[in-house]
N, CA, C and O atoms as a Tinker XYZ file with bonds, in Angstrom:
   320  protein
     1  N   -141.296000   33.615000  -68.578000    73     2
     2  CA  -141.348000   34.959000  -68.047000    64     1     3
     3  C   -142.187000   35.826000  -68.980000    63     2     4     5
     4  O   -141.844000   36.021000  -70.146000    81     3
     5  N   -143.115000   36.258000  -68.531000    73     3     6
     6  CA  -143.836000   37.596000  -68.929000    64     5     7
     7  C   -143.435000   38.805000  -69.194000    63     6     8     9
     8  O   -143.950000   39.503000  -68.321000    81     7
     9  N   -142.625000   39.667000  -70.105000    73     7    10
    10  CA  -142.250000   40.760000  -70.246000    64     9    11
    11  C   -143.044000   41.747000  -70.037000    63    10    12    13
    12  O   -142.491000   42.813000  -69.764000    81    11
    13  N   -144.287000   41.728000  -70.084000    73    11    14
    14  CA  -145.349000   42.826000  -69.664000    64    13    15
    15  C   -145.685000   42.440000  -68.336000    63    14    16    17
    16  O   -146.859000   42.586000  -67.994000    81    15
    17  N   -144.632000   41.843000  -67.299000    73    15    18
    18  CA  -145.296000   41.736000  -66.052000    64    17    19
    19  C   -143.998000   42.286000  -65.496000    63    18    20    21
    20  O   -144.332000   42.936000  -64.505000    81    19
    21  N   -142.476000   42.359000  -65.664000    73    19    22
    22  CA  -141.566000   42.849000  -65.503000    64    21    23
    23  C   -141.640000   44.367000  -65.235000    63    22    24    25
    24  O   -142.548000   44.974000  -65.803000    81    23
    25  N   -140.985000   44.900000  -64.618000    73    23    26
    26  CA  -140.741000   45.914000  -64.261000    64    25    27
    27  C   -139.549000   46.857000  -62.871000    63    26    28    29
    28  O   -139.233000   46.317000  -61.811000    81    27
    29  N   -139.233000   47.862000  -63.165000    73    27    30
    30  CA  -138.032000   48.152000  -62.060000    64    29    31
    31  C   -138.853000   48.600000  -60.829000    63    30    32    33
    32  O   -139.876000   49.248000  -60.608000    81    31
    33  N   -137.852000   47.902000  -60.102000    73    31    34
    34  CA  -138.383000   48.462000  -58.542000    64    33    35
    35  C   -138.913000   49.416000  -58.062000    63    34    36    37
    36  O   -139.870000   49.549000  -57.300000    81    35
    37  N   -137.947000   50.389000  -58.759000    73    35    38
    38  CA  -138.359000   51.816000  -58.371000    64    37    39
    39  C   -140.091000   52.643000  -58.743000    63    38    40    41
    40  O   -140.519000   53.756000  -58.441000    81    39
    41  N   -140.826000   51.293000  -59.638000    73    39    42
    42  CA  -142.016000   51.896000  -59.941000    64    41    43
    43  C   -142.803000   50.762000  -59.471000    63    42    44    45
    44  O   -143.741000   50.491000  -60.221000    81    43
    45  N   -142.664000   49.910000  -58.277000    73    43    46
    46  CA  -143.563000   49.153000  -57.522000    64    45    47
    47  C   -144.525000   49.675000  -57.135000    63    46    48    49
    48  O   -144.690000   50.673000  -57.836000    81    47
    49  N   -145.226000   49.601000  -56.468000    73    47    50
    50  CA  -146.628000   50.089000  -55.413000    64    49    51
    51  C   -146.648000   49.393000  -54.309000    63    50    52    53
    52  O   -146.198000   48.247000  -54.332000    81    51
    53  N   -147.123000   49.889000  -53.235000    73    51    54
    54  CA  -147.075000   49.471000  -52.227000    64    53    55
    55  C   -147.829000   48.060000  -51.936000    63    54    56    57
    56  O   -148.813000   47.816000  -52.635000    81    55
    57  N   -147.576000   47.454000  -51.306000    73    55    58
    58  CA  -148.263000   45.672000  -51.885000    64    57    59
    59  C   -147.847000   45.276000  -53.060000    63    58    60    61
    60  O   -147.775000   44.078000  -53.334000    81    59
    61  N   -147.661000   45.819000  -53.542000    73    59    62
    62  CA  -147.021000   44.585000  -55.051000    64    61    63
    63  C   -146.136000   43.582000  -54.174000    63    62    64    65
    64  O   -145.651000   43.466000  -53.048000    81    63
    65  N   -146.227000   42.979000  -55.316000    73    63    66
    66  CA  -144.927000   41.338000  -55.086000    64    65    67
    67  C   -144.470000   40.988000  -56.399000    63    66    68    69
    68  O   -144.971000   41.092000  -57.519000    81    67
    69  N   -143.200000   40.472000  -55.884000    73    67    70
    70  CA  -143.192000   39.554000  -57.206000    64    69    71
    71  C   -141.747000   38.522000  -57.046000    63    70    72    73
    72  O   -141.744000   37.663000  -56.164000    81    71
    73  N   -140.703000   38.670000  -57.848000    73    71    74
    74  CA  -139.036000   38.300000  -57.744000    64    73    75
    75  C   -138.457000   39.108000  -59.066000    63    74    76    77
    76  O   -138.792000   39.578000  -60.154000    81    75
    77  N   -137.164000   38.893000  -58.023000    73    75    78
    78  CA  -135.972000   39.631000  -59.134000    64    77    79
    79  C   -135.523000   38.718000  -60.223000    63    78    80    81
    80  O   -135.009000   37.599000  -60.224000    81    79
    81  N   -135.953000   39.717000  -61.326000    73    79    82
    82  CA  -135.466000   38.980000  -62.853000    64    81    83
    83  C   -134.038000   39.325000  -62.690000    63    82    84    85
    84  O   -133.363000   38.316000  -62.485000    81    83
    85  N   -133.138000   40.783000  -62.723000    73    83    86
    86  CA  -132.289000   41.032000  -62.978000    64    85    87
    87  C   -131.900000   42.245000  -62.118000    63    86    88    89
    88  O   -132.547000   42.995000  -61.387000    81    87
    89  N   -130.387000   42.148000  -62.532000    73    87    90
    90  CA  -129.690000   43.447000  -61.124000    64    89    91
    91  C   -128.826000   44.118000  -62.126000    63    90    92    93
    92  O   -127.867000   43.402000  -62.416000    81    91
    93  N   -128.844000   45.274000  -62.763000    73    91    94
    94  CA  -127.772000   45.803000  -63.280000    64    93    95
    95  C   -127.085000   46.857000  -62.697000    63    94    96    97
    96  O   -127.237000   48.003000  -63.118000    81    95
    97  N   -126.467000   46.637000  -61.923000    73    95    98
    98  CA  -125.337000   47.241000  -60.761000    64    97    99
    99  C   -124.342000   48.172000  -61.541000    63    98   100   101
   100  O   -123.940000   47.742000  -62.622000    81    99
   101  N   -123.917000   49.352000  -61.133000    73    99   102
   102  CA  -122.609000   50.174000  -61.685000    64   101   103
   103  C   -121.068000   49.212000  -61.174000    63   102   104   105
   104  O   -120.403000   48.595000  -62.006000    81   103
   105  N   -120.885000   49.234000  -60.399000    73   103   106
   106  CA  -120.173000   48.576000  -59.166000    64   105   107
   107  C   -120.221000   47.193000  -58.914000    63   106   108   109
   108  O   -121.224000   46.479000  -58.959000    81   107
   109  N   -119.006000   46.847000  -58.631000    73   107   110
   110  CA  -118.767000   45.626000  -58.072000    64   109   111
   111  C   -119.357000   45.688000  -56.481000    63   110   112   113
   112  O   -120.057000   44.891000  -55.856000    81   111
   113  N   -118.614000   47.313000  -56.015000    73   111   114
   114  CA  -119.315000   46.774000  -54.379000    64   113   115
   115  C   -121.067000   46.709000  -54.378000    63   114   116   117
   116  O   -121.762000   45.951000  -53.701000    81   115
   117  N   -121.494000   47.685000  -55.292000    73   115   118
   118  CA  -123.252000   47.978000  -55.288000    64   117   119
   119  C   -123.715000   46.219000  -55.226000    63   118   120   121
   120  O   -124.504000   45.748000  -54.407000    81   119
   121  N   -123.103000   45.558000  -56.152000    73   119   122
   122  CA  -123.775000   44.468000  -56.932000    64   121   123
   123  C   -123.471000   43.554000  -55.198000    63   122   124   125
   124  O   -124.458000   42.961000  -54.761000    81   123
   125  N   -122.144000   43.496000  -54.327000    73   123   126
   126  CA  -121.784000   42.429000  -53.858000    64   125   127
   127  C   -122.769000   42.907000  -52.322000    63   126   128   129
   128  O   -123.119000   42.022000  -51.540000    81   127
   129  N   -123.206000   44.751000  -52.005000    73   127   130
   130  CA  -123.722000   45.071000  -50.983000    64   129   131
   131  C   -125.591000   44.058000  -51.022000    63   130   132   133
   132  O   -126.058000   43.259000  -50.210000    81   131
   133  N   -126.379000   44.810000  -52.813000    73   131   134
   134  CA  -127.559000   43.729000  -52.632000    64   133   135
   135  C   -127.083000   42.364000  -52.524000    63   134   136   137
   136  O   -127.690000   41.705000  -51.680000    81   135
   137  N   -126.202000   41.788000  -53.122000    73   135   138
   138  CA  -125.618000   39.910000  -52.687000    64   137   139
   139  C   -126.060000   40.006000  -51.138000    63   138   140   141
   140  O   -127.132000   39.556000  -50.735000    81   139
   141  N   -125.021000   40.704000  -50.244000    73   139   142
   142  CA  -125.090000   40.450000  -49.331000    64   141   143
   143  C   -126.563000   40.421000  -48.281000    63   142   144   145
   144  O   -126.914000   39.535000  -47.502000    81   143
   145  N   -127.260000   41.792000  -48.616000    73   143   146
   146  CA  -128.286000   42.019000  -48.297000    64   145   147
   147  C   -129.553000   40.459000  -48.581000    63   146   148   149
   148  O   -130.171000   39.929000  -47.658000    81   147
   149  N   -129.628000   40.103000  -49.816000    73   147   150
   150  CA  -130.262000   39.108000  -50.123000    64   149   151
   151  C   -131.342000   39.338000  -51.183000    63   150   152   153
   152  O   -132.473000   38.895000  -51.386000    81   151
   153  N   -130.393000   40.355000  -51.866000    73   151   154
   154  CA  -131.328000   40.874000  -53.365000    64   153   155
   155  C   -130.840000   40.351000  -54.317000    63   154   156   157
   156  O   -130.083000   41.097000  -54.937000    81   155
   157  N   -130.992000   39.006000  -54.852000    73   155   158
   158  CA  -130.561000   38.186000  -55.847000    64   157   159
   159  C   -131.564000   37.788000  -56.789000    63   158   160   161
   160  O   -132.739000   37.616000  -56.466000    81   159
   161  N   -131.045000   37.614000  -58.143000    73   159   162
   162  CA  -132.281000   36.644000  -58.992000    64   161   163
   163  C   -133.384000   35.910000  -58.444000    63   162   164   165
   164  O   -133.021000   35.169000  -57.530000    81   163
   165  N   -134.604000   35.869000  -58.698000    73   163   166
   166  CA  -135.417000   35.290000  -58.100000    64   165   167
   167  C   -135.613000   34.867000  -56.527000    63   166   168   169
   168  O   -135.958000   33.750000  -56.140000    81   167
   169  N   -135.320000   35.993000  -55.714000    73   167   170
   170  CA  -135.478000   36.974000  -54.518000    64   169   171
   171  C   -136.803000   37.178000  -54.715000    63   170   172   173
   172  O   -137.255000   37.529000  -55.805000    81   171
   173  N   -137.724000   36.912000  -53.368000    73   171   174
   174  CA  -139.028000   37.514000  -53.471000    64   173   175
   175  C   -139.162000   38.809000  -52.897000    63   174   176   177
   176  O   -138.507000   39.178000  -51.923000    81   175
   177  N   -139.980000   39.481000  -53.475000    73   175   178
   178  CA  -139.732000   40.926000  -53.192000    64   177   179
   179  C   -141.260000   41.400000  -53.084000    63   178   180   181
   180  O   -142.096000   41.184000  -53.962000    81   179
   181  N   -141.506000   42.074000  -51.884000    73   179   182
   182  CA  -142.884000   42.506000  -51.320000    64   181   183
   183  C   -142.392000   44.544000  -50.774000    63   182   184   185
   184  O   -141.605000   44.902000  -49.898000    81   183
   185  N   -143.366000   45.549000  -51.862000    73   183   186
   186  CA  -142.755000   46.812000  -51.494000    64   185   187
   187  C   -143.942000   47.096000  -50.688000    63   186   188   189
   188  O   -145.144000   46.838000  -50.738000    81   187
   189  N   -143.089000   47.762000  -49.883000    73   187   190
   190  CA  -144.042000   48.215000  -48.363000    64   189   191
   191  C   -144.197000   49.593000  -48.703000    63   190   192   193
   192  O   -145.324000   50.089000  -48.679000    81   191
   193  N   -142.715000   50.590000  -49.166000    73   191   194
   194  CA  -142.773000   52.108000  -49.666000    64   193   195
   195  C   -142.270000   52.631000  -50.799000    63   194   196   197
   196  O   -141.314000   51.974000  -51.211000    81   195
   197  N   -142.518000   53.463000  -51.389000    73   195   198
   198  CA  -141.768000   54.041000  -52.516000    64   197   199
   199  C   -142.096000   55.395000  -51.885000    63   198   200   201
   200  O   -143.229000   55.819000  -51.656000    81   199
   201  N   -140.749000   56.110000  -51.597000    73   199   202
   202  CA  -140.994000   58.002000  -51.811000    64   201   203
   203  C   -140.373000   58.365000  -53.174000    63   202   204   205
   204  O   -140.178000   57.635000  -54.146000    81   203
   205  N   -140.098000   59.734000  -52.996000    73   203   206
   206  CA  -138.813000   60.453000  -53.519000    64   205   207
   207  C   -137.607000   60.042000  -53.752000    63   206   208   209
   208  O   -137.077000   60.088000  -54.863000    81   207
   209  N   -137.039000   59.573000  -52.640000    73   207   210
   210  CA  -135.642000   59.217000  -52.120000    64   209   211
   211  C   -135.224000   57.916000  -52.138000    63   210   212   213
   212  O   -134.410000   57.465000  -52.944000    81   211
   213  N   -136.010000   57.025000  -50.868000    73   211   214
   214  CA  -135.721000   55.314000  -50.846000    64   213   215
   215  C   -137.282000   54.676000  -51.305000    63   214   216   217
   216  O   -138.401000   55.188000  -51.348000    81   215
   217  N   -136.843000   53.521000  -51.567000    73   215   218
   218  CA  -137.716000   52.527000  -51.958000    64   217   219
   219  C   -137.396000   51.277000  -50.269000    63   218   220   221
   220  O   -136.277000   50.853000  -49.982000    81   219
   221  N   -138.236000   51.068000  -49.734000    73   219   222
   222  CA  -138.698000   50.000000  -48.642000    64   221   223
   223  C   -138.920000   49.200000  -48.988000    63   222   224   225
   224  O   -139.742000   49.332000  -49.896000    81   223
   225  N   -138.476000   47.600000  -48.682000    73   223   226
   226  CA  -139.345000   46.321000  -49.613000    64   225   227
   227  C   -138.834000   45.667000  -48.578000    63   226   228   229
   228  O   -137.910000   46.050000  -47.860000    81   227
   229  N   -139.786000   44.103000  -48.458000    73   227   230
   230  CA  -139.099000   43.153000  -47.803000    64   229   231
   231  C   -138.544000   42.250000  -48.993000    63   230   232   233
   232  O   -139.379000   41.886000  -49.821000    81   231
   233  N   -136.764000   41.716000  -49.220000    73   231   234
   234  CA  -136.618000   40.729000  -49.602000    64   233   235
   235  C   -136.734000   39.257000  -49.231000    63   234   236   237
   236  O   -136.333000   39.281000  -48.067000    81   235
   237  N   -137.054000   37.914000  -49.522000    73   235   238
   238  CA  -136.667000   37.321000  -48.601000    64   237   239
   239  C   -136.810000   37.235000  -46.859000    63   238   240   241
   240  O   -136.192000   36.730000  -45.922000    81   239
   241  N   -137.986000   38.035000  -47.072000    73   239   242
   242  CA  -138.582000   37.819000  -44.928000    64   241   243
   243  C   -137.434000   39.125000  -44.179000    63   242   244   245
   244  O   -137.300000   39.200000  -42.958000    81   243
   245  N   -136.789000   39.945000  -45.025000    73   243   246
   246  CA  -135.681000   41.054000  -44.412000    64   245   247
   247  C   -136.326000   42.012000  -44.881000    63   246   248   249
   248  O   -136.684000   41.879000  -46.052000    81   247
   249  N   -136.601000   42.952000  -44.354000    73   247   250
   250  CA  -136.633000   44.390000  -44.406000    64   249   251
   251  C   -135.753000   45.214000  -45.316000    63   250   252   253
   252  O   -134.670000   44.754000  -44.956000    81   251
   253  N   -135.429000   46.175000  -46.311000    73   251   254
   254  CA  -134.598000   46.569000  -46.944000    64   253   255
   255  C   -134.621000   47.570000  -47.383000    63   254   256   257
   256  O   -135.699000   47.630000  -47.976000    81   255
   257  N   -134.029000   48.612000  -47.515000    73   255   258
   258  CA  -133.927000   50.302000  -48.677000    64   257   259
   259  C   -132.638000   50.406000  -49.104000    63   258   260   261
   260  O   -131.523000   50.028000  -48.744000    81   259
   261  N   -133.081000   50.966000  -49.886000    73   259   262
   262  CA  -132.244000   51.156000  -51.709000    64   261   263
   263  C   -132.296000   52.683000  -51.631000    63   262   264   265
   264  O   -132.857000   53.179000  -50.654000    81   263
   265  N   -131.858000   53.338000  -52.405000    73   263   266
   266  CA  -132.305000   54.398000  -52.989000    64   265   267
   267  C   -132.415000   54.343000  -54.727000    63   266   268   269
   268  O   -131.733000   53.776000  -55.580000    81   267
   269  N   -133.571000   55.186000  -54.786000    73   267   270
   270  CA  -134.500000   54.568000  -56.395000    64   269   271
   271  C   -133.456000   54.759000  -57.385000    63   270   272   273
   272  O   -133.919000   54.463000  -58.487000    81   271
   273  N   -132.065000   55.182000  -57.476000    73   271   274
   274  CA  -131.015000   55.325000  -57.740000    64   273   275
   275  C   -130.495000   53.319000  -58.331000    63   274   276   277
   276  O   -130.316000   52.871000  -59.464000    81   275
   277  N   -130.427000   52.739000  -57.177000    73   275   278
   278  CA  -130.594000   51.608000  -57.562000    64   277   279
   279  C   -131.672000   50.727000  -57.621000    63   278   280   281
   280  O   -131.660000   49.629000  -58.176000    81   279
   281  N   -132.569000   51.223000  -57.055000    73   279   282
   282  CA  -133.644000   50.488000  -57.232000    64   281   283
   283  C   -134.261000   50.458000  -58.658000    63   282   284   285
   284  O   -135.299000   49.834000  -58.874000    81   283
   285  N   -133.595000   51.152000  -59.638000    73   283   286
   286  CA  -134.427000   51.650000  -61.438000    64   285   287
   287  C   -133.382000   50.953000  -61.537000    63   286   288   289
   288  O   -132.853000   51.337000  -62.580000    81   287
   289  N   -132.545000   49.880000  -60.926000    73   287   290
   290  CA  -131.702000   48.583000  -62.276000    64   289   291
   291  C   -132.158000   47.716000  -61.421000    63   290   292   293
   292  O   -131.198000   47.038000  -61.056000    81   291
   293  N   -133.531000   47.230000  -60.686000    73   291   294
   294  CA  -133.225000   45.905000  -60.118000    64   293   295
   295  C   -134.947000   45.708000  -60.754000    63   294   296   297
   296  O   -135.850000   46.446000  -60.359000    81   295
   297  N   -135.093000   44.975000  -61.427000    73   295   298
   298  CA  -135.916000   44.581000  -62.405000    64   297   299
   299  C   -136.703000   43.105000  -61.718000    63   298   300   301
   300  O   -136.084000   42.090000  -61.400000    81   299
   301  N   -138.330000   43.318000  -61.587000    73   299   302
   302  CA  -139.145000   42.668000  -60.618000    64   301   303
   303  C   -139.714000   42.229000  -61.879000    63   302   304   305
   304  O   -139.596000   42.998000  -62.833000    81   303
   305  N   -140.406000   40.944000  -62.071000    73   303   306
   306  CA  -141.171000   39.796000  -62.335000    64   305   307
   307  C   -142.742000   39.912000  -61.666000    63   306   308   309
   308  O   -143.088000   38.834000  -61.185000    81   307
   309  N   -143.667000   40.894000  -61.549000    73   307   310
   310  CA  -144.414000   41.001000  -60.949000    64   309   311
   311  C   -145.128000   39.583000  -60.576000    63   310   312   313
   312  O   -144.850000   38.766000  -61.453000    81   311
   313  N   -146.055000   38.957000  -59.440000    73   311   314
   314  CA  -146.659000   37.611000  -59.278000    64   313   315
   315  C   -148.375000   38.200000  -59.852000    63   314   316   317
   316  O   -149.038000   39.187000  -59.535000    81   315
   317  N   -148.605000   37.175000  -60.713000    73   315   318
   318  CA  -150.092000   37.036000  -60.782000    64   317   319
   319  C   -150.869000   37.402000  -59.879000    63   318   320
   320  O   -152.084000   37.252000  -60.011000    81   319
């Protein structure tokens, strides 16, 4: 893993890609809602939006929003 390729969700760009290094969740439910969703460790992750408010990404071929609230603990692996 590349530490200078890492970075939180919440400062993607639109087209980036990459996978989830890490999830640091407040909550048991936060942590078990991305589980469910399909935002796990090495989850591929493609951001379609970033505003103000939510962050848009596809995980895994699903569609998904966060708010950048959690999206600044879910830590991307950017792809070459």
């Amino acid at each position: 893993m590349d530490m200078n390729r890492v970075i939180k969700l919440s400062d993607l760009k639109p087209h980036q890609h990459g996978r989830v290094i890490t999830i640091q969740t407040k909550t048991h439910d936060e942590m078990s809602r991305l589980m469910v969703a399909g935002v796990l460790p090495n989850a591929c992750i493609n951001l379609i939006q970033n505003d103000r408010r939510n962050v848009l990404f596809f995980a895994n071929n699903d569609e998904l929003t966060v708010d950048r609230e959690i999206a600044s603990r879910i830590y991307v692996e950017l792809d070459k």
